[in-house]
N, C-alpha and C positions, 0 to 999 in steps of 0.2 A: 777527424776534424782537429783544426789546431786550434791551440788554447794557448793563450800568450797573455803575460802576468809581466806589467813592465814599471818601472819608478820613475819618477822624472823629478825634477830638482825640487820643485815646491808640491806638487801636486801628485800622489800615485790615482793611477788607473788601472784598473784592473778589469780587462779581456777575458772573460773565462765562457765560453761555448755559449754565446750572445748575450751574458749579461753582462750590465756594467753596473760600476761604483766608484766612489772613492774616494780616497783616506783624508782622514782630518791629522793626518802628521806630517810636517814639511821640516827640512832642514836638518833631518836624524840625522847624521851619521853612522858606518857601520859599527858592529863589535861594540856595540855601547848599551849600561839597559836603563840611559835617560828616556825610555817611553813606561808606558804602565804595562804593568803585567798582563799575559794576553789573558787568561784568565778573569773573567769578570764575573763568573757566579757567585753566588756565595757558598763557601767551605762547609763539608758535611760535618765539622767538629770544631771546637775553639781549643783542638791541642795544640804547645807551642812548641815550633820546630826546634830543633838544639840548636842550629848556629844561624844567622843571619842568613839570608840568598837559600836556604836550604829546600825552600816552597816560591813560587809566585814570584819570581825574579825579573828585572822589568826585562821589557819587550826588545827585541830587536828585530830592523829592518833588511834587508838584502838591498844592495846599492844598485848589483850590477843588475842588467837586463838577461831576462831570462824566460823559457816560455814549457812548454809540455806537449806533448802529444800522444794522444790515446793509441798504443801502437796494435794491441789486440783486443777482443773484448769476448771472445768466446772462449776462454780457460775456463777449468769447471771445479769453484771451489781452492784454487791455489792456496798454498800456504809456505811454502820454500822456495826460492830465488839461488842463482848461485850463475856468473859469468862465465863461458866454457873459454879454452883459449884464444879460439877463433870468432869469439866473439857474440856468438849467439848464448841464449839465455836456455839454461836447462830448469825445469820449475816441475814442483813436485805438485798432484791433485789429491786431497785428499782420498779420494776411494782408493787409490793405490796405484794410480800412473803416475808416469812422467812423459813432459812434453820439451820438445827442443822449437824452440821461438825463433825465428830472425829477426831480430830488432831493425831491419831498414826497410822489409819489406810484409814484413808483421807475420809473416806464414808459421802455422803453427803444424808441426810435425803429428802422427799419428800418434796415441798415445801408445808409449812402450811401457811393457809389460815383463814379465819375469820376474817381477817383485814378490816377497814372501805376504802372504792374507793380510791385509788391517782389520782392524775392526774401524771403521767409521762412524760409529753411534758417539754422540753428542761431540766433544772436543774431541776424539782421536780420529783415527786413520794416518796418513803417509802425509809426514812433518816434516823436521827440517833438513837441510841435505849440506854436504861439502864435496866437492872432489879432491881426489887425490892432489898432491903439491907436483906429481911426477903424472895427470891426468893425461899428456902427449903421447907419452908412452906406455904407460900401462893401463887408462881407461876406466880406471877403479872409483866408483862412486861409493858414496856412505850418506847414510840415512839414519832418521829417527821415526818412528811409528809407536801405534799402539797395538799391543799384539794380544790376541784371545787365547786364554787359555781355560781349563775346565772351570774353575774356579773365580774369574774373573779376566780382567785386563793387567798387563801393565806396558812401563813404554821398554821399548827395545831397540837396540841401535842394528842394522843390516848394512851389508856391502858387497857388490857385486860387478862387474867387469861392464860398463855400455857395448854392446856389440860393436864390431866397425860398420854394421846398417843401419845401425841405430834406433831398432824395433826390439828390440828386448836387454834386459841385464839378464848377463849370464853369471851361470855358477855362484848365484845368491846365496848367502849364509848369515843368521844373525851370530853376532859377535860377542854382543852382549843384553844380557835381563835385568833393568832395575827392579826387586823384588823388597819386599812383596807383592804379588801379585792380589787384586783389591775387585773386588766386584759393584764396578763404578765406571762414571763414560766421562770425567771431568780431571782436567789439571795435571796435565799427561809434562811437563815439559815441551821439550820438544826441538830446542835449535842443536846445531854441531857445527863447530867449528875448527880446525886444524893452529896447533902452536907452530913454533917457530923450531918446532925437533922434530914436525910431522907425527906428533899424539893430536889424542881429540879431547878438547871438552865437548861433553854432555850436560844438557840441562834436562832434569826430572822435577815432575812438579807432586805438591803432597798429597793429591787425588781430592781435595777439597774439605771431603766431609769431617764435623768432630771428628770422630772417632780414629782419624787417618794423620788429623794435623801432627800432632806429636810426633809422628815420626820425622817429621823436617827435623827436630831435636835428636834423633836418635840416631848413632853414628853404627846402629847394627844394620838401621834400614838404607837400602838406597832410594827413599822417598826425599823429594824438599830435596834436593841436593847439585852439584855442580858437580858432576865426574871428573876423572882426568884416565884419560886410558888410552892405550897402542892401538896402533891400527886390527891389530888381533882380538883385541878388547879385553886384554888384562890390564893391572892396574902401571899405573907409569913408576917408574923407580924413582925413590925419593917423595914422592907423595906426601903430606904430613901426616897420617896416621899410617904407615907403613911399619908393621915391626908389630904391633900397637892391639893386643888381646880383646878382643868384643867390639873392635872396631873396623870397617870395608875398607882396605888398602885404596880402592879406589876413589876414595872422597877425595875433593880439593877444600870443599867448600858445602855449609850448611845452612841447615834456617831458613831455608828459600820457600814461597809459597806456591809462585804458578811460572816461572821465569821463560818466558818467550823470547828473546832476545839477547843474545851473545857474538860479542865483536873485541879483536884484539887494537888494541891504540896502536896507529900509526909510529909514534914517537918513542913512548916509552916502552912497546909491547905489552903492557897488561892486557889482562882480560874484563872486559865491560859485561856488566847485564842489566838489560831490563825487564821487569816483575811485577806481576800482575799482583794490588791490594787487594785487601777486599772493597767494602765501600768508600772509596776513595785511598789514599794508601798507596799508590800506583807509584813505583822506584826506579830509578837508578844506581847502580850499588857499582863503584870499581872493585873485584876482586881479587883477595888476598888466601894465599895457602895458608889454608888450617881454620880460616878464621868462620864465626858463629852470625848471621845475619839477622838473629829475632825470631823469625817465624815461628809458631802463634804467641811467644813472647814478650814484644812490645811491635805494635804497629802502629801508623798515623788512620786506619781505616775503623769503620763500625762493620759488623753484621748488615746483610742486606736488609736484616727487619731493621735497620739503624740501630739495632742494642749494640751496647759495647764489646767490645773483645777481652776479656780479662776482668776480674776482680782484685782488686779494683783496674782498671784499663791503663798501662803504663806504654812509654812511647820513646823511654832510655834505659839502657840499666847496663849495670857495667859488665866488661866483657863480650857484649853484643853491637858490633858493627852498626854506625848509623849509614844512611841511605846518603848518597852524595846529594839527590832530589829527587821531592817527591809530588804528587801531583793529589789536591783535592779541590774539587770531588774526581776528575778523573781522565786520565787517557786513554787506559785498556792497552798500554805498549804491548808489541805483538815486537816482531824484527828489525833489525836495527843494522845500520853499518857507521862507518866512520869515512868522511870525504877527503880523497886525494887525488884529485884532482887538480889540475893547474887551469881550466877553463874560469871555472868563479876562487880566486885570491881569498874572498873573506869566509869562505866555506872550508879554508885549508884547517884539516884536524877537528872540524864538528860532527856533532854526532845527530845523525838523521835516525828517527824512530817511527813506523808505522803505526797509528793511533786506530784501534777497532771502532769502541762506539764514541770515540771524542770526531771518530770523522774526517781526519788531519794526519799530516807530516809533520812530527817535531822538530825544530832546528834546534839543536841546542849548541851555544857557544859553550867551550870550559878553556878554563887557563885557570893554572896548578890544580889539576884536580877539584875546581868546584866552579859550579854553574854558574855563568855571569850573564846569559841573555837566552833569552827564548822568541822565538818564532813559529810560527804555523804557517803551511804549506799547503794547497791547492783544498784547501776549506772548503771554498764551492764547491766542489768536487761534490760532496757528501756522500764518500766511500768508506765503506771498513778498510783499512789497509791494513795487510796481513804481515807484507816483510819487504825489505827495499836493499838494494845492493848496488856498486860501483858498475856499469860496465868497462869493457876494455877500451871504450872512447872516451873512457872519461863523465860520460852522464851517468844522472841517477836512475835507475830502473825499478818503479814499485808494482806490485802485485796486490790487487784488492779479491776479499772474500765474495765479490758479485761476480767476478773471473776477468777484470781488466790489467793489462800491462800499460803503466803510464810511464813514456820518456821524459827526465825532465834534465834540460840543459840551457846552458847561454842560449841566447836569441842572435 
C-alpha cells in the first residue's frame, strides 16, 4: 500500500495508510529551526547542555513532495541494511541469515546461510553488515554478531565470499573478538562500516551491566569502544594508541556505551556515530582518533530506576568529548546513514537515524558540525526502526524490528 506524506504551501496533509491530519505550521521554510522543537515531552533531568542547539533544536519541515512505500513486510527481525551494486538490498536477520530484497518487486530471496553460530538471546545475534568496496568482484561480505563462547558472549566481527547463487557465504571466518568475553545478552555494539583505505570501523558496546561499564574506559578492554581494523582484522596502522604498552592497537575511539549507528560524512569523510543513553542520554557524537567520549563518566541520562549515574552525576569534564546532540528523554538511535542524493536538494548531507522505541526517522540538518534542525519521519508508522541506508536510486531504504522494508522517495 502506498503511503504518501505531501506539504503544500499553507497547509500540510498528511496521507499515511488512511489516515489523515494536519499541521498547524504554514509558511516554514526549509533548513531553518523557526519551528518548535519536535520534542514536546518533558526531559527526564534539568542538566544543562554545554552549548546552545546541543538538545531540542527547533523543528524542521521537508518542502519537497515525497511519499513511502512498504516494499516488504515478512523479514524476520532485520537489523542490517546495506545496497548491493545492482541494486538490490542485502539485510542481515538476526538469527543468522541473510536475505537479498528487490526493492521494485519486493521479492525477498531464501535465507542464505553459511554464517558462523550467533547467539541471539536478548540484543545479539547477526548485526551490522558492509560489503566489500570491490563487492563486483570479489563478493566479500563482513559482519558483526554476537558470538558464544564457554564463558559468555562477546560481539565479533565475520567475513565470507556470497556465493554466485546466492544461497550461502562461503569460506566464513571470524576476523576479529572484541574481548572480553562477558556472560550477558545486552549492548553488543554492532554496526561496520568501510573507510575510505577499505579498513573497518567496528562499534562494541560495554555489555550494559555495572560491573562491565568501566570498561568503556579501559583501553585494555575492547568493550565501549569504536575499532579500526583491516579487512584481516588486525589493527590499522597508525591507530592512536599504536606502539602504546597496556593499550589495544585497535582502538580509534573510547567511552562509548551502546553505539548502533556508524556513517562516514559525505563531505568531510569523518566518521559519525549514534549511541544509545541510558535513560534518556541518547547521542550523536562526530569522531575523532584517540579521543575519550564519557561513558559512564559524564552522561545527560539517569539509571532506568531514574537514580542518577555518578556521585555526584556530572555531564562535562575536561578531556572527555561532548556529544554533538543529544536526545531527552529519548530516541533509542539504532542505524544511521547520511543522504546523497540529488532527488530531495534539502536532504543533501543530512543525517537520517532509525529511532527504536521513539518510533521515528530522525532528519537531522547539520552545518559545521552542529545540529541546526530536527525532523521526524513516517511517525505514523509506529515502527521500531532498526537501520536505514541510501539505495542505488537514490531513495531511502529502512528496516523495522517487526520485519518491514519501507521505500521512501520523491513523489
Amino acid at each position: 500500500m502506498k503511503c504518501i506524506l505531501s506539504l503544500v504551501f499553507i497547509v500540510t496533509v498528511f496521507f499515511s495508510c488512511n489516515k489523515a491530519d494536519s499541521s498547524k505550521d504554514d509558511n516554514v521554510p526549509p533548513d531553518t529551526n523557526t519551528l518548535p522543537p519536535v520534542e514536546t515531552d518533558p526531559a527526564n533531568t534539568n542538566y544543562k547542555p554545554a552549548f546552545k542547539g546541543q538538545t531540542r533544536i527547533g523543528g524542521v519541515k521537508t518542502m519537497t513532495s515525497y511519499g513511502f512505500d512498504i516494499i516488504a513486510k515478512d523479514l524476520k527481525a532485520p537489523w542490517g541494511i546495506v545496497s548491493l551494486p545492482d541494486g538490490r538490498l542485502l539485510i542481515t536477520e538476526t538469527s543468522g541469515t541473510m536475505r537479498i530484497v528487490n526493492p521494485v518487486s519486493g521479492t525477498l530471496s531464501e535465507a542464505i546461510t553459511g554464517i558462523p553460530s550467533v547467539d541471539d538471546r536478548g540484543q545479539g545475534g547477526l548485526l551490522g553488515l558492509a560489503i566489500a568496496p570491490d563487492f563486483s568482484t570479489s563478493r566479500m561480505v563482513y559482519w558483526v554478531f554476537s558470538e558464544k563462547a564457554s564463558n559468555g558472549t562477546h560481539t565479533a566481527v565475520g567475513k565470507g565470499r556470497l556465493a554466485n547463487d546466492e544461497k550461502m557465504i562461503e569460506n566464513a571466518q571470524v576476523i576479529y573478538r572484541a574481548l572480553p568475553t562477558y556472560d550477558g545478552i545486552l549492548h553488543y555494539g554492532g554496526r561496520i562500516v568501510f573507510d575510505s583505505n577499505g579498513n573497518l570501523f567496528v562499534s562494541t558496546g560495554e555489555r550494559s551491566d555495572k560491573e562491565t561499564r568501566p570498561q568503556a574506559q579501559d583501553l585494555k578492554s575492547a568493550l565501549g569502544k569504536i575499532l579500526h581494523i583491516t579487512p584481516n582484522g588486525q589493527a590499522v596502522a597508525g591507530n592512536p594508541f599504536e606502539g602504546q604498552a597496556g593499550k589495544l592497537p585497535e582502538i580509534y575511539s573510547y567511552g562509548h556505551r551502546n553505539p548502533q549507528g556508524l556513517a562516514i560524512h559525505p563531505k568531510t569523510g569523518e566518521l559519525w556515530n549514534s549511541e544509545f543513553g541510558p535513560m534518556g542520554g541518547d547521542e550523536i557524537n562526530r569522531i575523532k582518533a584517540g579521543a575519550n567520549y564519557g561513558w559512564p563518566v559524564i552522561t545527560y541520562g539517569l539509571e532506568y530506576s531514574e537514580d542518577p549515574i555518578g556521585n555526584p552525576p556530572i555531564q562535562q569534564k575536561e578531556g572527555m568529548e561532548q556529544p554533538i546532540y543529544y536526545w531527552d528523554p529519548v530516541l533509542s538511535p539504532s542505524g544511521m546513514t547520511f543522504y546523497t542524493g540529488s532527488k530531495m536538494p534539502e536532504w543533501e548531507n543530512n543525517l537520517f537515524i532509525g529511532g527504536l522505541s521513539s518510533t521515528h526517522i530522525a532528519r537531522i540538518v547539520i552545518k559545521d558540525n552542529k545540529v541546526v534542525g530536527e525532523e521526524r519521519l513516517l511517525e505514523r508508522e509506529g515502527q521500531r526502526f532498526r537501520d536505514i541506508t541510501q539505495g542505488k536510486d537514490g531513495a531511502l531504504y529502512a528496516i523495522t524490528q517487526a520485519g518491514r522494508l519501507y521505500k521512501i522517495d520523491k513523489k
